[in-house]
C-alpha positions, 0 to 999 in steps of 0.5 A: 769197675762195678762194685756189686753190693750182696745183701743178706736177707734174713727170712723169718723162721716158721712160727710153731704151729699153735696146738690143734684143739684135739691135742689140747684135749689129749693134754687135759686128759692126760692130766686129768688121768695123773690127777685121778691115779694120784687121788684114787687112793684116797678117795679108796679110803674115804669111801671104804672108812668113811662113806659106806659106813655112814650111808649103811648107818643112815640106812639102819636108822630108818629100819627096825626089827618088830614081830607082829601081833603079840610078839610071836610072829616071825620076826621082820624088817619093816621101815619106821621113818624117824621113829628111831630119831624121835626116841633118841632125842627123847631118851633123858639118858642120851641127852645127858650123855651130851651135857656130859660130853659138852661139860668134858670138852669144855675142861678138857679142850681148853687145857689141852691147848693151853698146855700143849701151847705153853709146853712148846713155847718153853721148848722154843725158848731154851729155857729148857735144858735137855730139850730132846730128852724133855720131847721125848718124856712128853711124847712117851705118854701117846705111845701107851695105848688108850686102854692101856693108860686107862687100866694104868690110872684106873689102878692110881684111882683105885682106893686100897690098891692105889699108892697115890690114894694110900699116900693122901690118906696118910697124910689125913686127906681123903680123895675119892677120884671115883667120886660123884664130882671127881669122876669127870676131872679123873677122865679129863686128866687120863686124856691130858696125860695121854694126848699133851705132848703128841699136840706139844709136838705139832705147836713146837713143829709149828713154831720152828718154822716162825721167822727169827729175824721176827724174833730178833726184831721184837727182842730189839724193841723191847719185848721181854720173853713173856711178851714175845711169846704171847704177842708174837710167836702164838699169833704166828702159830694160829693155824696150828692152834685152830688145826689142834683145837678142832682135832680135840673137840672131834676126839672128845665127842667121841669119849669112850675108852675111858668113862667104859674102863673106869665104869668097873670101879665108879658107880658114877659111871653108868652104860651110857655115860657118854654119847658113844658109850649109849651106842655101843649099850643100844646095839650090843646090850640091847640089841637095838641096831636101828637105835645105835644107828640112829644116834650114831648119824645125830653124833655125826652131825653134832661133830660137823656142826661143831667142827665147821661152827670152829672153821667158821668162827676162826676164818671171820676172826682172821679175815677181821685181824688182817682188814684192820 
């Protein structure tokens, strides 16, 4: 008797075919198409705010209004080039409206920081009691709009109305807060009161998200409260540090809301005090829009140099730290 031996061949299963070069094309746009929708948005903002704008300014910045002969021509655009730039940058007031606004950040920004820091190492630390309702009192003071904290502290600034100042004065000390050297901490202090606890806020978000097995292991070491705070929870919360930082110095170019609501008590405080306070003077006083737009255009390059200038100087640090 023959015993027949059956084998099961086994056959590999068909390869799925590679995708052709058309369907990796139809793939790609098809990405590319989400992308552009999802981005649409703002690149609609950025062009609307930000773009047109700028362009149209730059575009009025090398125009003027002039009337030939001795003046009573018809009135004409003509294109003058620089010349609006060149009396920018010559102008004295101007560039003392950048010293001011130079010497206002460099009070304002590094309290600002340090304070909204310190705020928020406080909080983190428990050391506080009540901590969502001391949150809360450091936050309130942002959602006062910026005119309305203006007119608030123009009234504490205010001799003759002001009970802080009839409070000093009782006790025999005169304070002009208006004055010659007051007027600039006086505005320094409106923005600090207004923005502190909103930069509190991001620190103490910032914070929550560092590691507390990082905490621990420091405490175990040895590392008091004071120490931990600065050498490893402030290290650890660089970026947000470096994001509040440049935030702070865009806005503090951009000194307006309060030097213009403090000028009608302060004769300290002129028209063109700051930079943005010479633009509005050039184009709604004088009527002189090529001039506004000329330096609106140099105060816009001012804040991106800066801001790229801060960019710079904390990434070579940090690339400096971590090859260490």
């Amino acid at each position: 008797m023959t015993a027949t031996t059956e084998h099961t061949v086994r056959v590999p299963a068909p390869r799925a075919a590679a995708p052709s070069a058309r369907t990796r094309r139809t793939a790609r746009r098809r990405r590319l198409g989400a992308a552009g929708v999802l981005m649409a948005p703002f690149f609609l903002l950025l062009t609307t705010v930000f773009l047109i704008p700028v362009g149209t300014a730059a575009y009025l910045s090398f125009y003027s209004d002039d009337q030939p002969g001795l003046g009573f021509g018809p009135e004409r655009t003509v294109f003058v080039g620089l010349r609006s730039y060149a009396a920018v940058l010559t102008d004295p007031t101007f560039l003392g409206g950048l010293g001011t606004v130079a010497l206002y950040c460099l009070i304002y920004i590094p309290l600002m920081v340090a304070g909204a820091l310190l705020l928020a190492l406080l909080l983190d630390s428990g050391v506080v009691r009540l901590r969502a309702f001391a949150q809360l009192g450091l936050f309130l003071p942002h959602a006062v709009p910026g005119i309305i904290a203006a007119l608030i502290w123009l009234y504490l600034y205010t001799p003759g109305i002001s009970p802080v100042v009839d409070l000093f004065a009782r006790a025999d000390i005169t304070i002009d807060f208006l004055g010659v050297h007051t007027v600039l901490p006086s505005i320094v202090n409106i923005a600090l009161w207004s923005n502190l606890g909103y930069n509190m806020v991001v620190f103490y978000a910032a914070l929550q998200a560092v590691p507390r097995e990082v905490i621990e292991a420091a405490v175990v070491d040895g590392a008091g409260p004071v120490r931990t705070a600065l050498q490893v929870k402030t290290p650890l919360v660089r970026a947000s540090i470096v994001m509040v930082a440049m935030f702070t110095l865009i806005w503090a170019l951009q000194l307006f809301t309060e030097p213009m609501l403090l000028s009608q008590s302060s004769q300290m405080i002129n028209s063109r005090f700051s930079p943005s306070m010479y633009i509005y003077d050039a184009a709604f006083t004088r009527n002189n829009y090529s001039l506004a737009a000329a330096a609106s255009v140099i105060l816009l390059l001012c804040t991106v140099a800066l801001s790229y200038g801060v960019t710079r100087l904390t990434s070579r640090n940090s690339t400096a730290e971590e090859a260490r």
